[in-house]
N, CA, C and O of each residue as an XYZ file, in Angstrom:
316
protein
N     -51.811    -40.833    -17.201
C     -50.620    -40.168    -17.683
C     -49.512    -41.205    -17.879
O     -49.250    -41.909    -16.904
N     -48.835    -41.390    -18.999
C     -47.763    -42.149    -19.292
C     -46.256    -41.937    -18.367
O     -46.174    -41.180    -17.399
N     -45.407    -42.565    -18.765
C     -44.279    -42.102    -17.675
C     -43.585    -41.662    -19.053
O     -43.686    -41.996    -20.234
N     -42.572    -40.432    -18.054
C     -42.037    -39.317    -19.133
C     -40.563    -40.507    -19.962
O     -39.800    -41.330    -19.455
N     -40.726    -40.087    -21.171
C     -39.146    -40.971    -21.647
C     -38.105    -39.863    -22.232
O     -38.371    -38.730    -22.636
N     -36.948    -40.462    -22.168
C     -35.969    -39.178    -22.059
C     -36.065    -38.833    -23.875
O     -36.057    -39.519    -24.897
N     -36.156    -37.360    -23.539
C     -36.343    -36.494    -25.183
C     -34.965    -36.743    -26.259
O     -34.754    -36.180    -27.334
N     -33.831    -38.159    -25.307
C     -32.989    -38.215    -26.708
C     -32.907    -39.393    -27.118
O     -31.959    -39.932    -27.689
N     -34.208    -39.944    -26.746
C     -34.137    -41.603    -27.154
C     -34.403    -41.856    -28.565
O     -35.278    -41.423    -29.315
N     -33.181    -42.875    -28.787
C     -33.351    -42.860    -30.219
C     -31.374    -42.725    -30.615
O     -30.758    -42.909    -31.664
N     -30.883    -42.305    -29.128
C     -29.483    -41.382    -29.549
C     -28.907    -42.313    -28.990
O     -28.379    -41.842    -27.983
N     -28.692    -43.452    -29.073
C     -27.142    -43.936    -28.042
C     -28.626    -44.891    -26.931
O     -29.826    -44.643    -27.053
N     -28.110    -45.777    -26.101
C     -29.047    -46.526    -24.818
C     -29.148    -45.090    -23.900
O     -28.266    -44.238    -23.789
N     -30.594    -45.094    -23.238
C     -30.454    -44.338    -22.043
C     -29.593    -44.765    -20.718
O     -28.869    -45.758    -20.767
N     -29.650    -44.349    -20.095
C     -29.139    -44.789    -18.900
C     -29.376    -43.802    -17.678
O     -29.053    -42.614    -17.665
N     -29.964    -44.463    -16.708
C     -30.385    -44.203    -15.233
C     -31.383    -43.400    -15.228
O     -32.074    -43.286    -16.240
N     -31.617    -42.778    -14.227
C     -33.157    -41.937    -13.551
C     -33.618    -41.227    -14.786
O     -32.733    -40.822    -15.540
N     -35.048    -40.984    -15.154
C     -35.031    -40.048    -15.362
C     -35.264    -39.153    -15.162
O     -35.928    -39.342    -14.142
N     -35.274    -37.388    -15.433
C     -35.148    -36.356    -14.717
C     -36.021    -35.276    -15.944
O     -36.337    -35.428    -17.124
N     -36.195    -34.096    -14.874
C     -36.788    -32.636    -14.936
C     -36.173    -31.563    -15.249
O     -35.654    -31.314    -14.161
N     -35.869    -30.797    -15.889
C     -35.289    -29.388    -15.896
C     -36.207    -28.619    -15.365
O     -37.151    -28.097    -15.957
N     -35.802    -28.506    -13.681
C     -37.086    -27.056    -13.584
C     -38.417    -27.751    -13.524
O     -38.677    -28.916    -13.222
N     -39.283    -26.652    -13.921
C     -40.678    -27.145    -14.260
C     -40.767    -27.411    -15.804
O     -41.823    -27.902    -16.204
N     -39.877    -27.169    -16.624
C     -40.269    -27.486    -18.135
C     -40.644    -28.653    -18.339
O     -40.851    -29.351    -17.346
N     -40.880    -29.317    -19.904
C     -41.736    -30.524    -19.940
C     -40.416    -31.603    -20.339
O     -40.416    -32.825    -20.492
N     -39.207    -30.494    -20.442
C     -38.139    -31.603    -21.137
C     -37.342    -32.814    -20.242
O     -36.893    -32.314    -19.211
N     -37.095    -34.013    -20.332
C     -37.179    -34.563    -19.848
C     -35.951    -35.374    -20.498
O     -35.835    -35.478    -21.719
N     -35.098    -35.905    -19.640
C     -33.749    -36.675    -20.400
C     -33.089    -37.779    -19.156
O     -33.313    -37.436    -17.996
N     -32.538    -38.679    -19.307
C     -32.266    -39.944    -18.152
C     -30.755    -39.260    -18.282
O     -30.216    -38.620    -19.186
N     -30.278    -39.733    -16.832
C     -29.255    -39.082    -16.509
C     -27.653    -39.517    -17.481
O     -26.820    -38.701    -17.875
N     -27.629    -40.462    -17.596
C     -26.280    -40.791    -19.126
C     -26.436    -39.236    -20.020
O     -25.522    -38.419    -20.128
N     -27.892    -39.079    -20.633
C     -27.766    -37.932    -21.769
C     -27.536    -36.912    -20.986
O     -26.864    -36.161    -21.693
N     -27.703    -36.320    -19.767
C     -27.320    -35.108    -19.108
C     -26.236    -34.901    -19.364
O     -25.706    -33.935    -19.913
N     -25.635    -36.311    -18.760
C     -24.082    -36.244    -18.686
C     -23.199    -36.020    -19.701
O     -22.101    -35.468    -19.775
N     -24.058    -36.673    -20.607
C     -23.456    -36.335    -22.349
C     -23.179    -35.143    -22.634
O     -22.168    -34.519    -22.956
N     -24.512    -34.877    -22.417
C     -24.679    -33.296    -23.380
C     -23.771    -32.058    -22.236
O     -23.595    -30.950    -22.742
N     -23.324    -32.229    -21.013
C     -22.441    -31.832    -20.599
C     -21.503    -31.706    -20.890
O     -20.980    -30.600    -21.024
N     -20.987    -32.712    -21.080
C     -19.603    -33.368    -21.485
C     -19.202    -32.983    -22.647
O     -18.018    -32.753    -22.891
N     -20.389    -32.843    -23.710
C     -20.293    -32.389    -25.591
C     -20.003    -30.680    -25.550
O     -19.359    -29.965    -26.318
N     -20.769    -30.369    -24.313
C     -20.945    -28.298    -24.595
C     -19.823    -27.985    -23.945
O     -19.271    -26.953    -24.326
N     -19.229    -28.700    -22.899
C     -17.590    -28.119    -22.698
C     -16.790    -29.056    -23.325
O     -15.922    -29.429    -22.535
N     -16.687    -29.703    -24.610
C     -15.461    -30.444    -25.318
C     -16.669    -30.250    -26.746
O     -17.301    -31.270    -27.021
N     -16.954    -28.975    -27.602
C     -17.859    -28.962    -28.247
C     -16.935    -29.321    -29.540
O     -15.979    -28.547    -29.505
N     -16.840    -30.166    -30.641
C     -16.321    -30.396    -31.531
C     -16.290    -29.653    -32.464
O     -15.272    -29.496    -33.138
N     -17.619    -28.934    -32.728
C     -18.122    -27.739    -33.766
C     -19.301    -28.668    -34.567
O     -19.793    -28.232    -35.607
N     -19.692    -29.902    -34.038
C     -20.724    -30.634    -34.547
C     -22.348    -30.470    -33.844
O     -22.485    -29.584    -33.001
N     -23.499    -31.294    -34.191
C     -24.782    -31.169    -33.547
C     -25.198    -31.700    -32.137
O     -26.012    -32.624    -32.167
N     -24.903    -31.400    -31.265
C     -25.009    -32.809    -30.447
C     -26.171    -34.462    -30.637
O     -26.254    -35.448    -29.905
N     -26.841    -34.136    -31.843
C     -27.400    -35.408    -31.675
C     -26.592    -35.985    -32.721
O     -26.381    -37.197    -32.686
N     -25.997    -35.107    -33.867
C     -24.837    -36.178    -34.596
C     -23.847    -36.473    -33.822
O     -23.162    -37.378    -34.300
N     -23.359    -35.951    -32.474
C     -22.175    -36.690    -31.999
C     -23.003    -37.885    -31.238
O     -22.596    -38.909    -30.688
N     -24.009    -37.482    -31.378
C     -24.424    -39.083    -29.732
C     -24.451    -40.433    -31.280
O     -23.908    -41.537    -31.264
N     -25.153    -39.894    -32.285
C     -25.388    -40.468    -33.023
C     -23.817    -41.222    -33.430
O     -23.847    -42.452    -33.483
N     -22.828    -40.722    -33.638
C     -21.524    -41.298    -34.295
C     -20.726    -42.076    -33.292
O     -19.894    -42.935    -33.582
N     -21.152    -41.584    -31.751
C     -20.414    -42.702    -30.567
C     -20.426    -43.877    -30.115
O     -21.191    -44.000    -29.158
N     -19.875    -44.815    -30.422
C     -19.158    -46.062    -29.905
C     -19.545    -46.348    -28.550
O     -19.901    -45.425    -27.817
N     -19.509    -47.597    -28.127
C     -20.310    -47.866    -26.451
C     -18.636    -46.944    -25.721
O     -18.575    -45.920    -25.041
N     -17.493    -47.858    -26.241
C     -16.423    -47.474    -25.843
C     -16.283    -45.597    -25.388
O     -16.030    -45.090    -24.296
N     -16.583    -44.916    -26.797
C     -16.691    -43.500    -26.507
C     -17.404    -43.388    -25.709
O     -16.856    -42.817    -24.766
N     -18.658    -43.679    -25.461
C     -19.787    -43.045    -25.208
C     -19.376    -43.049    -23.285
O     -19.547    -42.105    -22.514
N     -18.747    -44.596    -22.914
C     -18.503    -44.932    -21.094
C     -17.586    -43.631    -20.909
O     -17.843    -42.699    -20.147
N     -16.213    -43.763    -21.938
C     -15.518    -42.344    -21.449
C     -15.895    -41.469    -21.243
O     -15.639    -40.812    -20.234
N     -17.021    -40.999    -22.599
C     -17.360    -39.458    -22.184
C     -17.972    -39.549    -20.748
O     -17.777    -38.564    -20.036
N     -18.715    -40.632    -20.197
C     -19.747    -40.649    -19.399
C     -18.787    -40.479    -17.597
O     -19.056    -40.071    -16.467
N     -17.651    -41.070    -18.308
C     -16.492    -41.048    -17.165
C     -16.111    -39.710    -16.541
O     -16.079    -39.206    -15.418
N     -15.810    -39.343    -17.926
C     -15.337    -37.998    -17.695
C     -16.400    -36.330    -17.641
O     -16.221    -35.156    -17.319
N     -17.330    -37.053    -18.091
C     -18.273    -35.660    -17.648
C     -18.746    -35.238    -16.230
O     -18.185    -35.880    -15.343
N     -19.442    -34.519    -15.898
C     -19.572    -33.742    -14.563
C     -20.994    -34.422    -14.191
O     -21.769    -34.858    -15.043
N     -21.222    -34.450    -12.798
C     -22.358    -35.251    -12.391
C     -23.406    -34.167    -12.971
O     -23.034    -33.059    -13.359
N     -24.840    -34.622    -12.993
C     -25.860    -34.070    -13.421
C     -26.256    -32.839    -12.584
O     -26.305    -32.991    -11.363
N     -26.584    -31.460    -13.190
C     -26.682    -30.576    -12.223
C     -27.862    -30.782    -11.594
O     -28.731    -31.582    -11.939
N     -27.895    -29.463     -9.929
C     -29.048    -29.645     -8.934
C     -30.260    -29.128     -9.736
O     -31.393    -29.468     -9.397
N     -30.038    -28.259    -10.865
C     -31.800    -28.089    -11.703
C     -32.281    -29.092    -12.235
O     -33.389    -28.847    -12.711
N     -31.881    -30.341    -12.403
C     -32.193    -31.668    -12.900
C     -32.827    -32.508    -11.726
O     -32.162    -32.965    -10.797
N     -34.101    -32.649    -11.864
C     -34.979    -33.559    -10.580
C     -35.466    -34.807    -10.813
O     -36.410    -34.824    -11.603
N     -35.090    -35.947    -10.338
C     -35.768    -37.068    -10.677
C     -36.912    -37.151    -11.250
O     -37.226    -35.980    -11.461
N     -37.795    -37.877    -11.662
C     -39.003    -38.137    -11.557
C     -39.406    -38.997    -11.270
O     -38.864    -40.042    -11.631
N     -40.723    -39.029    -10.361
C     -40.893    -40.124     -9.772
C     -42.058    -40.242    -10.728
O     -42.509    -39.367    -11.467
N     -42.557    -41.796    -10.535
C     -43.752    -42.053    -11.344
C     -44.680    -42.466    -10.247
O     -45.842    -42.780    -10.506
């Protein structure tokens, strides 16, 4: 079995653990949690992979500053 890679790679660098929703198969490193947190309560009216797509390292640390830690349904994975 391969090790899981986060489902928004491709969007911006990952960054840190990656993690579980639950038992589902989706799988995202903790920076994009934080993102996509951060995007659904400050939602622009855009896609969230066009905003990861249009952010700046600069944007991207703020949002990462200012978003909420990763919730407890999010589980590491270990390999």
């Amino acid at each position: 079995m391969t090790n899981p890679e986060c489902d928004l790679k491709g969007h911006g660098p990952c960054s840190g653990p990656i993690c579980r929703r639950g038992m589902s198969l989706n799988h995202m490193c903790d920076g994009h949690i934080r993102l996509q947190s951060y995007w659904t309560e400050h939602n622009p009216g855009k896609k969230l992979n066009d905003w990861l797509d249009e952010l700046q390292n600069m944007e991207r640390e703020n949002a990462i500053k200012k978003a909420p830690q990763r919730g407890k349904y999010w589980v590491e994975v270990s390999f």
